[in-house]
C-alpha positions in Angstrom: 6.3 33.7 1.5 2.9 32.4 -0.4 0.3 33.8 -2.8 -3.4 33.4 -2.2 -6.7 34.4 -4.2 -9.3 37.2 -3.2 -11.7 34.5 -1.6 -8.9 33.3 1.0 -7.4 36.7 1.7 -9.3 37.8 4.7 -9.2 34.4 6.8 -5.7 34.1 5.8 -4.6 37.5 6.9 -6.6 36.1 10.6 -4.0 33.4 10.9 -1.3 35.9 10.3 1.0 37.7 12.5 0.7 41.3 12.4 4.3 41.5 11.6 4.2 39.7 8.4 3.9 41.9 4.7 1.0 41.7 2.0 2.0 43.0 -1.4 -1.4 43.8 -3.3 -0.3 44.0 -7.7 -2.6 45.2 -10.0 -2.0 43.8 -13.4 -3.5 45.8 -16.7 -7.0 44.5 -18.0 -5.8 43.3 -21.0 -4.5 40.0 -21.0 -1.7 40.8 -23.4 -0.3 43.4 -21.3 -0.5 41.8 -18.6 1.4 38.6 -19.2 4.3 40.7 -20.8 4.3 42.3 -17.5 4.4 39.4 -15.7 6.8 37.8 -18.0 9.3 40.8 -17.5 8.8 41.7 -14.2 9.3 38.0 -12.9 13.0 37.7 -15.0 14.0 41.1 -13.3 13.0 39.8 -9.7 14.5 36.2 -10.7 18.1 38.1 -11.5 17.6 40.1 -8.7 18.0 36.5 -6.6 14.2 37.0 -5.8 13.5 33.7 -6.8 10.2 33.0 -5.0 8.9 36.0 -6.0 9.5 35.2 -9.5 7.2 32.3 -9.8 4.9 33.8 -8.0 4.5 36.9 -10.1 5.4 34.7 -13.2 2.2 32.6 -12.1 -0.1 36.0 -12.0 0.1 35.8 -8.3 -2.1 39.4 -6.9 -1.8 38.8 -3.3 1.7 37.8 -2.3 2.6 37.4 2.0 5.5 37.8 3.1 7.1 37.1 6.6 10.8 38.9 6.0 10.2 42.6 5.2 13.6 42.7 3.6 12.1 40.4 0.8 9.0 42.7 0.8 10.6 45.6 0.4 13.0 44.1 -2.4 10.0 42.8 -4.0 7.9 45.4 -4.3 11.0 48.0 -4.9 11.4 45.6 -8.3 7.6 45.5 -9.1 7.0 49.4 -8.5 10.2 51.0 -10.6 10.2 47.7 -13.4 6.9 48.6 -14.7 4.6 51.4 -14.6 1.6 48.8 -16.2 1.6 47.2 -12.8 0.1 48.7 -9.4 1.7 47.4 -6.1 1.0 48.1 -2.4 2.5 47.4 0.1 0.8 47.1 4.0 1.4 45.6 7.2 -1.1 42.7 7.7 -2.0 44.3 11.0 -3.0 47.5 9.4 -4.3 46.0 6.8 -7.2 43.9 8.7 -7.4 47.2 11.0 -8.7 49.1 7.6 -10.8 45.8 6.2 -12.3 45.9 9.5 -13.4 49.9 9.5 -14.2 49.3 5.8 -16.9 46.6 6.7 -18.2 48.7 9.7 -18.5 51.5 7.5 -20.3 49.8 5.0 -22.4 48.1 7.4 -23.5 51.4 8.9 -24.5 52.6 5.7 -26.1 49.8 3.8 -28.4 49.4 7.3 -31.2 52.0 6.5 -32.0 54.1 8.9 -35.9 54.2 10.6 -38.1 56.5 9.0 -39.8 59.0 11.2 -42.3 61.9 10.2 -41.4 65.4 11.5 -42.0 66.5 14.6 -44.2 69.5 13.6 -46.6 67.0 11.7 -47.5 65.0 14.5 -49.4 65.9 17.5 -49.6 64.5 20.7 -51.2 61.0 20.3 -48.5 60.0 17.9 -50.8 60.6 14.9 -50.3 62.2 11.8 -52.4 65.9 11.5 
């Protein structure tokens, strides 16, 4: 299990097997909030003999990897029900890099402008406008 920042995420999840867990949390915006959260969440995951998981989360971890699903799942089950302040996903790192990839393409195929080309009906033969 390990936590990584935004900027390392996608080559990380490259290195990865498919197998393997990400757990995405969304902490509030304010800062307050947030740390309570963290603070709370991490003792219930700490009792809960999630020990790694607690630091992690203590430390305002966002990304968190795992590689057994049963700590995953306990995880996020303690994240999700502990506080309604925090947003958690769970995903597959295989489907996960499936939907970054379709996300790029998608965004790739619509940042790229398309060629613009007067109507047919306003341009004769030659290729000139009328």
């Amino acid at each position: 299990m390990t936590s990584l920042v935004s900027d390392d995420l996608d080559a990380f999840l490259q290195a990865l097997p498919a197998h393997h867990v990400l757990l995405k949390i969304t902490y509030p915006a304010a800062a307050q909030i947030a740390r309570e959260q963290q603070e709370h969440v991490a003792r219930l995951l700490f009792t809960q003999g999630l020990k790694r998981s607690a630091l992690l989360v203590e430390s305002g971890a966002q990304c968190l990897v795992f590689s057994e699903p049963r700590e995953a799942w306990d995880t996020y089950c303690c994240l999700r029900f502990a506080s309604l302040a925090l947003e958690v996903r769970i995903y597959r790192v295989g489907f996960y890099r499936e939907a970054l990839a379709e996300r790029r393409a998608r965004d790739t195929a619509l940042s790229s402008p398309a060629p613009y080309r007067l109507p047919a009906s306003i341009v004769d033969g030659t290729g000139s406008p009328t």
